[in-house]
C-alpha positions in Angstrom: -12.9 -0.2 18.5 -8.7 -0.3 19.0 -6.7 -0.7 16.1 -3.3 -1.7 15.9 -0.6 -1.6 13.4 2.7 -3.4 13.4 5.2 -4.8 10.6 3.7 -7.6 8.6 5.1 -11.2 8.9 5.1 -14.0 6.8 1.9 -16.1 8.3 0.0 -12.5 7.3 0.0 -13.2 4.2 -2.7 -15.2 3.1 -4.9 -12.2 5.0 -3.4 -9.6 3.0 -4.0 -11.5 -0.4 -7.5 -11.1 0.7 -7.5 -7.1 0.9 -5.5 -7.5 -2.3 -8.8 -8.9 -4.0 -11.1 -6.9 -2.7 -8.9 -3.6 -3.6 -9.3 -5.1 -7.4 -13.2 -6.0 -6.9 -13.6 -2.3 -5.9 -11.1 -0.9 -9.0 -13.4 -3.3 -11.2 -10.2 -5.4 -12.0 -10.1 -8.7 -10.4 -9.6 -10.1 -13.7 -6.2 -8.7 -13.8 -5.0 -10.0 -10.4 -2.3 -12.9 -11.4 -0.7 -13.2 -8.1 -1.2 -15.1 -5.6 -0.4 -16.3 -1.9 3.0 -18.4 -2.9 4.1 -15.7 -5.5 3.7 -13.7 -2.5 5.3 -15.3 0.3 8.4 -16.0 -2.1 8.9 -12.6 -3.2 8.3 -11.3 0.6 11.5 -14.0 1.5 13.5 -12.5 -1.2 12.9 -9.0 0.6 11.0 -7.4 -2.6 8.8 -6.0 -0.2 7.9 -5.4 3.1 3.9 -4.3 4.6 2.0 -3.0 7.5 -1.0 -4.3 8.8 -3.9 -3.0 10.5 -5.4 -5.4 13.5 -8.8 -5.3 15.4 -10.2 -7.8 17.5 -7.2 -9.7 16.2 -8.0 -9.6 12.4 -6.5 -7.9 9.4 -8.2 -4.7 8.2 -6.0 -2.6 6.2 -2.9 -3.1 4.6 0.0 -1.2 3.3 2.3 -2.8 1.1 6.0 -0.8 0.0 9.3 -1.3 -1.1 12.2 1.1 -2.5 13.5 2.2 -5.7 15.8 4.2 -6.6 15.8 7.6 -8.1 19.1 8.9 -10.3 17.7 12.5 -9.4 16.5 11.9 -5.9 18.2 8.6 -4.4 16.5 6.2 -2.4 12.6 6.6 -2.4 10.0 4.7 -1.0 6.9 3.6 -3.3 3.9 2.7 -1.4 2.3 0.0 -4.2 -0.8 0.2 -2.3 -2.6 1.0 1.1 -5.9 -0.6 1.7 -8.7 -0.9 4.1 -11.5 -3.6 4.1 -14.8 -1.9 2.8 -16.8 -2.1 6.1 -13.7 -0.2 8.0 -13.4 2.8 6.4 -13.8 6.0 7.3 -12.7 5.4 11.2 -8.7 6.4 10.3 -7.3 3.2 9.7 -5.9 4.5 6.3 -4.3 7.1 8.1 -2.9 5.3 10.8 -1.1 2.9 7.9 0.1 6.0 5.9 1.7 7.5 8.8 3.4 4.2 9.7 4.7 4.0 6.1 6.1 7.7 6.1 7.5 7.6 9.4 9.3 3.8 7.8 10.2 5.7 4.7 11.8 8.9 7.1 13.6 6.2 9.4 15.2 4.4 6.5 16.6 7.4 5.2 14.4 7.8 1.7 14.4 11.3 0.6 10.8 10.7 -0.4 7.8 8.7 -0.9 5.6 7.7 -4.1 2.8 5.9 -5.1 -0.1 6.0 -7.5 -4.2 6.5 -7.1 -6.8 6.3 -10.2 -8.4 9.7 -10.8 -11.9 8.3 -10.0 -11.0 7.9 -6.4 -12.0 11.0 -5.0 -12.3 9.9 -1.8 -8.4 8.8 -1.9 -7.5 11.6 -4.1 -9.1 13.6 -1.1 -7.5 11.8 1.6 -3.5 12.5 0.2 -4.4 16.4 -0.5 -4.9 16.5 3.2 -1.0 15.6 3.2 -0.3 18.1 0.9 0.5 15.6 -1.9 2.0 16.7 -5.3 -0.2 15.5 -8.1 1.7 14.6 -10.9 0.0 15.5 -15.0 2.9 15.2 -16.7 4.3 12.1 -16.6 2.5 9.4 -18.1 2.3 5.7 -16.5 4.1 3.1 -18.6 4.5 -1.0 -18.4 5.1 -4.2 -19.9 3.4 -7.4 -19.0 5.2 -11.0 -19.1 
């Protein structure tokens, strides 16, 4: 099997809605997922967030989707809202090869570091980022508002 991983583009889209739903089916959420394709290809023209993709045999696998914020303390980070690989793919590195393209973008655009989030169930993922020698954060509790 070869996999490839560039930059996502626009006409990706609709593919990577796809992993979106079946990351939520697995978190036993779907009925929370309010976005959509249009939502999505708007906000990716307005530059709220930019994705790689994962290709074999021409198809969309896996999926990482980032964009920046900004930390008073730490300055320009990049938060990795979510890395994904279709259910019958993993295991063969895909999720690697995506997190490593999102570090090495995060390094190149001059972030000082990288965040994201991953449910305490997961212990597969939880296993995969200690490999990385991630910090694991129990202080700091998740917050948000919905509109």
């Amino acid at each position: 099997m070869t996999v490839s991983t560039r930059h996502g583009r626009e006409d990706d889209i609709p593919a990577i809605f796809e992993l979106v739903k079946e990351l939520a089916v697995y978190e036993r959420a779907l009925n929370q997922v309010s976005n959509n394709v249009e939502k999505m290809t708007r906000d990716y023209h307005e530059k709220l967030y930019d994705f790689f993709v994962a290709e074999s045999d021409s198809k969309i696998i896996g999926l990482s989707l980032y964009y920046f914020r900004y930390s008073t303390w730490k300055g320009k980070r990049l938060y990795m809202e979510d890395i994904i690989v279709t259910e019958s793919m993993r295991g063969n590195g895909i999720g690697k090869i995506l997190f490593d393209a999102t570090v090495s973008a995060a390094k190149e655009t001059g972030c000082t570091g990288m965040l994201w989030q991953v449910l305490d169930w997961n212990t597969s993922a939880v296993g995969f980022y200690r490999k990385y020698g991630t910090n694991f954060d129990n202080e700091w509790i998740n917050c948000s508002l919905d509109f």
